[in-house]
Backbone bond lengths (Angstrom), bond angles and torsions (degrees), N, CA, C in turn:
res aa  C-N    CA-C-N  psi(-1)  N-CA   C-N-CA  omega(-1)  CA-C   N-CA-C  phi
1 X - - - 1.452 - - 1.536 109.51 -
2 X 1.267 126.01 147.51 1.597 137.11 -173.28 1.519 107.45 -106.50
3 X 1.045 126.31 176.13 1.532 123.95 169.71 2.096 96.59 -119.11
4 X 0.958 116.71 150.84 1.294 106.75 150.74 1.455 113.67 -175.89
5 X 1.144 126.88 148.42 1.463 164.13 -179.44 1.646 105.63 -38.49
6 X 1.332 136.51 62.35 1.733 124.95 162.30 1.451 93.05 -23.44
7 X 1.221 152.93 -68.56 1.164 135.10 -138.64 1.533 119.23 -70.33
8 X 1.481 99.91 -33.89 1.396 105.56 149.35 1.250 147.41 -13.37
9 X 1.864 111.48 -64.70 1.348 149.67 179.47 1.136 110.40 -92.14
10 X 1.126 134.14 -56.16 1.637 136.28 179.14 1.143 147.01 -83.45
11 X 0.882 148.03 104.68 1.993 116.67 -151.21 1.470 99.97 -101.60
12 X 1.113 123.89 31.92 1.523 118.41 163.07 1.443 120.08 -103.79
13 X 1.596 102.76 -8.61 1.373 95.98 167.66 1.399 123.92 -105.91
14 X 1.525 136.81 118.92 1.103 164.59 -79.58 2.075 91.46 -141.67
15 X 1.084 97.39 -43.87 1.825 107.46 -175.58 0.967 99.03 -102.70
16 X 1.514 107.85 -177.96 1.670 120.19 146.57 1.586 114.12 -70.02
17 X 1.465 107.75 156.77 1.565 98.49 173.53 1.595 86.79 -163.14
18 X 1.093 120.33 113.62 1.659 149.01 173.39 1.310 123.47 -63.70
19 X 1.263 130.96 90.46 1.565 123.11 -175.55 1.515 104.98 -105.15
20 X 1.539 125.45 170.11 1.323 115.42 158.18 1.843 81.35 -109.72
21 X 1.765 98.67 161.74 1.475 95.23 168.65 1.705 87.92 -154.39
22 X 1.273 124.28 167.44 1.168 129.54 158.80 1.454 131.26 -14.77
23 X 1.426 134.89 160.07 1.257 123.60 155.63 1.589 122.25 -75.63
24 X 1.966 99.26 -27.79 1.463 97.44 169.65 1.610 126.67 -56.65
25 X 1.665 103.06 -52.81 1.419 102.95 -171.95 1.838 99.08 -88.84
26 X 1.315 138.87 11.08 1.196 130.89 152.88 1.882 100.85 -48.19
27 X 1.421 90.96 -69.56 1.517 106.68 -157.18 1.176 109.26 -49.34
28 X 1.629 101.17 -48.26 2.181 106.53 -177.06 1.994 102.18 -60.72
29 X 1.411 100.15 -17.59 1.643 85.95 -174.57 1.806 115.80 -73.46
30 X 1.631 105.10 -33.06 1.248 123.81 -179.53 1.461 112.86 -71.82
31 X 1.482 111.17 -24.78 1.440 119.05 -156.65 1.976 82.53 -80.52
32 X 0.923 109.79 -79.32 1.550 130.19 167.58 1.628 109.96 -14.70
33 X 0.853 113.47 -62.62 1.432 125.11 137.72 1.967 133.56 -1.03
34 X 1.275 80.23 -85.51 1.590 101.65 176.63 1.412 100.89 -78.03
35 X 1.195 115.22 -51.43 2.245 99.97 166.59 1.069 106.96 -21.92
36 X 1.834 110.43 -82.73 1.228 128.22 -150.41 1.998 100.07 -54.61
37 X 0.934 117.24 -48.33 1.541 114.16 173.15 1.401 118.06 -60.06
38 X 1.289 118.66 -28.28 1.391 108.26 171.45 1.463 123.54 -81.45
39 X 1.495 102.57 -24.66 1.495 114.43 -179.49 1.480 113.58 -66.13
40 X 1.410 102.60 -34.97 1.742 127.34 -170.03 2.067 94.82 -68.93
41 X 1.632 108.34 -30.68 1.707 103.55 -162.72 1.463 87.36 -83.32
42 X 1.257 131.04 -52.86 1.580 146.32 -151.25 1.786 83.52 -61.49
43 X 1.021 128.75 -37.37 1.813 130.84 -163.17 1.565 90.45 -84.17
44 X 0.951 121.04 -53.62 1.674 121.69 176.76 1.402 118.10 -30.08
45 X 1.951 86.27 -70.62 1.506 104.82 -159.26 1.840 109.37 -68.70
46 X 1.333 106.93 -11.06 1.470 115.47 -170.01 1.573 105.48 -97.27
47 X 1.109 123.20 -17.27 1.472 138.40 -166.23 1.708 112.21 64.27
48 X 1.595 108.40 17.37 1.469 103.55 -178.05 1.447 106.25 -95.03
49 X 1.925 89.30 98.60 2.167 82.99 164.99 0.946 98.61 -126.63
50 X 1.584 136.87 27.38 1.438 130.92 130.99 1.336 151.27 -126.90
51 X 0.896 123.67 116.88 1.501 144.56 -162.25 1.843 115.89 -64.91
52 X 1.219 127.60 163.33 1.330 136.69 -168.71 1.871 96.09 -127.10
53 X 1.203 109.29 -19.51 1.429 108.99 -152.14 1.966 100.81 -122.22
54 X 1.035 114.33 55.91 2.078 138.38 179.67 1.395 77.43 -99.90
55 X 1.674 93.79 151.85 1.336 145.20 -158.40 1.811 89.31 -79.36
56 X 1.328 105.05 -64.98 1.625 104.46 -171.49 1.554 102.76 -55.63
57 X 1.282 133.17 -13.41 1.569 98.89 -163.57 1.406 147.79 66.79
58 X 1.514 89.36 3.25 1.749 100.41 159.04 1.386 122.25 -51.89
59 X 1.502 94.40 -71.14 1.850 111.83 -163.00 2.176 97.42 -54.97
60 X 1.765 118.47 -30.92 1.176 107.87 -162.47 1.370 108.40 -87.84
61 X 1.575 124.25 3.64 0.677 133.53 -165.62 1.616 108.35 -108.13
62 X 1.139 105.40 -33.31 1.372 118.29 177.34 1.553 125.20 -61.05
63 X 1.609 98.36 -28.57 1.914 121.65 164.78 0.889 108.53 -82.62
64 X 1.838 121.41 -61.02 1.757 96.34 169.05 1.422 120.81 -117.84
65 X 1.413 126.55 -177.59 1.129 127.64 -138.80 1.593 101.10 -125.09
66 X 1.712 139.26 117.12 1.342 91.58 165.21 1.374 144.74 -104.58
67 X 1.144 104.05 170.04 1.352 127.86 -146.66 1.895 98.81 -61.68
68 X 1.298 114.01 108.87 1.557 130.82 141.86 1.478 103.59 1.29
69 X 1.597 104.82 114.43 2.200 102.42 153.42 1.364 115.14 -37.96
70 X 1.690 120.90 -28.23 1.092 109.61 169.15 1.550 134.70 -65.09
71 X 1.508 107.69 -42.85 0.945 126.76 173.53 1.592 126.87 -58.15
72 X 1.606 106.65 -24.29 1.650 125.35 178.59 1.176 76.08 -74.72
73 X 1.534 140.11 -71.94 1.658 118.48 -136.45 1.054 110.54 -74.00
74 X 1.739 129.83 -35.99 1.563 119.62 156.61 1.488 123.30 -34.60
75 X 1.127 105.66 -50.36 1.829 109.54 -168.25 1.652 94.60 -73.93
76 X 1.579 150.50 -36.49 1.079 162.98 139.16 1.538 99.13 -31.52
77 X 0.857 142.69 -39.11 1.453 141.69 -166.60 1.704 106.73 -85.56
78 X 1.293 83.46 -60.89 1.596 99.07 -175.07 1.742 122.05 -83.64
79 X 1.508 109.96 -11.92 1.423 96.54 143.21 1.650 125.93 -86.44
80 X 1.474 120.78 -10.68 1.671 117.03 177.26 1.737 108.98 -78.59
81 X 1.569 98.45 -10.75 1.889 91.54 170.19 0.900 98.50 -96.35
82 X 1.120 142.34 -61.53 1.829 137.79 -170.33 1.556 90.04 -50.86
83 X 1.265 145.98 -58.57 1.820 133.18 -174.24 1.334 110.73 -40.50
84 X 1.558 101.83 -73.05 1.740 119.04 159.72 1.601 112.55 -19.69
85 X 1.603 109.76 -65.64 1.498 103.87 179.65 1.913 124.98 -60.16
86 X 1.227 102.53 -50.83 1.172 136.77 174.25 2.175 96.13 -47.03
87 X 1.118 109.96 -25.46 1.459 105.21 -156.81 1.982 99.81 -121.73
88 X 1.295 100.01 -6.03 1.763 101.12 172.27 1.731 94.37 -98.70
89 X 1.269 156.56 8.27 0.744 155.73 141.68 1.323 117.45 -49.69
90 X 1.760 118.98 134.07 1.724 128.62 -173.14 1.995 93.64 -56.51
91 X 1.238 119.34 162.13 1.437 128.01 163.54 1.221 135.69 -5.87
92 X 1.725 84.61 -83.99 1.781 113.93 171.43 1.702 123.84 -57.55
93 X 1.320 84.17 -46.89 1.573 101.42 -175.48 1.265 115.64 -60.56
94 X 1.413 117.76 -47.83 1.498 136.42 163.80 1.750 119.22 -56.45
95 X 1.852 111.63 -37.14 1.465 102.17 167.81 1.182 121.58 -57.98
96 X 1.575 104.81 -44.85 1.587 122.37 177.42 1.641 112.46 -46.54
97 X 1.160 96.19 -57.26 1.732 105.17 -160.12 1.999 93.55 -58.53
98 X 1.691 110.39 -43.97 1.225 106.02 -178.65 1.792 116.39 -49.47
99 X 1.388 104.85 -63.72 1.181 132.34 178.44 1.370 114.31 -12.90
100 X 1.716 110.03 -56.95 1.381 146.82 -138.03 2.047 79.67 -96.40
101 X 1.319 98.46 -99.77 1.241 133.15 -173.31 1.548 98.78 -30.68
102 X 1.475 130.90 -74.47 1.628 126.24 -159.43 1.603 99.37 -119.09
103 X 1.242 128.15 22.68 1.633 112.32 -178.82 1.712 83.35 -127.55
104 X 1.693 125.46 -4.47 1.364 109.55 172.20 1.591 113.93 88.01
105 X 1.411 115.00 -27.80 1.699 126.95 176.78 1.306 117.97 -26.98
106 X 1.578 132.33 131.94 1.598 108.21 150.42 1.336 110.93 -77.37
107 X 1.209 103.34 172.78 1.757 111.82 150.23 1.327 132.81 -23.63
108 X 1.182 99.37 -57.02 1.569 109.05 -173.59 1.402 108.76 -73.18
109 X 1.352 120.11 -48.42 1.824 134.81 178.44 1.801 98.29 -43.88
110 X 1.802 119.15 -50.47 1.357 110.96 -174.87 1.359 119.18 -75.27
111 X 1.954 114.13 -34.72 1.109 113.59 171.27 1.526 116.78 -67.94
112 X 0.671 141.48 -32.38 1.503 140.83 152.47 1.479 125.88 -26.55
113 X 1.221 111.24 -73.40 1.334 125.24 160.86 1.325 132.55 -32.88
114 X 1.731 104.30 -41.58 1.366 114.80 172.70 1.523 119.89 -118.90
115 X 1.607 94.65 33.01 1.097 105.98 -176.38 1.800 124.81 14.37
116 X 1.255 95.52 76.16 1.081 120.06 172.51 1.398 124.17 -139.05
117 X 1.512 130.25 165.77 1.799 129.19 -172.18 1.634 97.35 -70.88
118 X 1.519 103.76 117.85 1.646 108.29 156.76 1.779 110.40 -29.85
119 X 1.453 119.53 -43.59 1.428 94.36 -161.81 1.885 103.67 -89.98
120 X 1.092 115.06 -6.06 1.597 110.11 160.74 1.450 122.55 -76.27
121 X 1.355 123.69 -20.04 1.389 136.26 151.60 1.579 107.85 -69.44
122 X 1.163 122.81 -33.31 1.912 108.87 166.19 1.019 119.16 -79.17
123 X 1.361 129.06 -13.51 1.321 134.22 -141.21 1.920 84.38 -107.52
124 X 1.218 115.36 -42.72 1.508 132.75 -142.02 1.733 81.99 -88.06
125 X 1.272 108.76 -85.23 1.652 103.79 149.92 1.476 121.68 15.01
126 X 1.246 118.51 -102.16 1.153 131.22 -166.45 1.729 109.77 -60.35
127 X 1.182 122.42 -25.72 1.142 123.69 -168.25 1.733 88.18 -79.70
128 X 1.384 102.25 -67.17 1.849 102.84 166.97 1.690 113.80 5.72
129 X 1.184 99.42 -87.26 1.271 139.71 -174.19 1.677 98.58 -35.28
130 X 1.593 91.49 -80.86 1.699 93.93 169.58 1.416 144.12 -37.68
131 X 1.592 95.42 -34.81 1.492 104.91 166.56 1.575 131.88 -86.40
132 X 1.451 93.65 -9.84 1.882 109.38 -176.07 1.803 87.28 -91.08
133 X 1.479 136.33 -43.01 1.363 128.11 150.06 1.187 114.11 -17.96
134 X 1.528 128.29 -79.82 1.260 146.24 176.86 1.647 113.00 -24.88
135 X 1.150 105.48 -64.78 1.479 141.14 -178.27 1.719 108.59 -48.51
136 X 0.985 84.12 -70.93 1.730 93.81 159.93 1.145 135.29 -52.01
137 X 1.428 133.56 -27.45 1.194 150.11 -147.60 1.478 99.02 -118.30
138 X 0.810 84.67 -35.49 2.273 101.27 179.86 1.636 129.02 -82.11
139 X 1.667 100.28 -33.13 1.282 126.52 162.26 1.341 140.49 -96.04
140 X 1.499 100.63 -11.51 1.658 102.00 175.29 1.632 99.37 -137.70
């Protein structure tokens, strides 16, 4: 068993106040400890003592703005044509184009999968693309 100091660890306590506690949670108290002091030098030495990313949402709010009812129904608008486009596309062409475009995939990750040649997955791709162009251009 260790002896050590709450006043140490806590700043609500005002005196000394003497516990014995484990050697485990001695150590995790010290360990915890020496973080918090190193974390406190690393903020120093970097000059970062202010943050964008607080709980209230002031400071993230202050960079961006939100967005106008108007502005929802554009972004509402303009993802049901890109769906629309995205969705007059044949099967394959359309998994691909998804795959590629909003799942982040390369080439190779989809051709793989469908065990098929990377360059018929670029090829299939791009045509995608071209034809949801098309699509768009014709319909709105």
């Amino acid at each position: 068993m260790t002896t050590v100091n709450l006043k140490d660890f806590y700043p609500w306590y005002t005196h000394d106040e003497y516990i014995e506690v484990s050697e485990k949670v001695a150590e995790e108290l010290y360990t915890s400890r020496r973080r918090e002091a190193a974390h406190a030098e690393r903020v120093r030495y970097n000059k970062a003592y202010y943050s964008l990313d607080c709980d209230d949402g002031i400071e993230y709010s202050a960079c961006l703005h939100e967005p106008s009812p108007q502005e929802l129904m554009d972004r509402k608008e303009l993802f049901f044509r890109l769906w629309n486009a995205l969705n007059s596309l044949p099967e394959i062409q359309g998994r691909r184009v998804d795959a590629h475009l909003i799942l982040g995939k390369s080439y190779r990750q989809i051709a793989r999968e469908e065990g098929v040649d990377k360059s018929a997955v670029r090829c299939s791709v791009k045509c995608g693309i071209e034809r949801m162009k098309k699509y768009l251009r014709k319909n709105y």
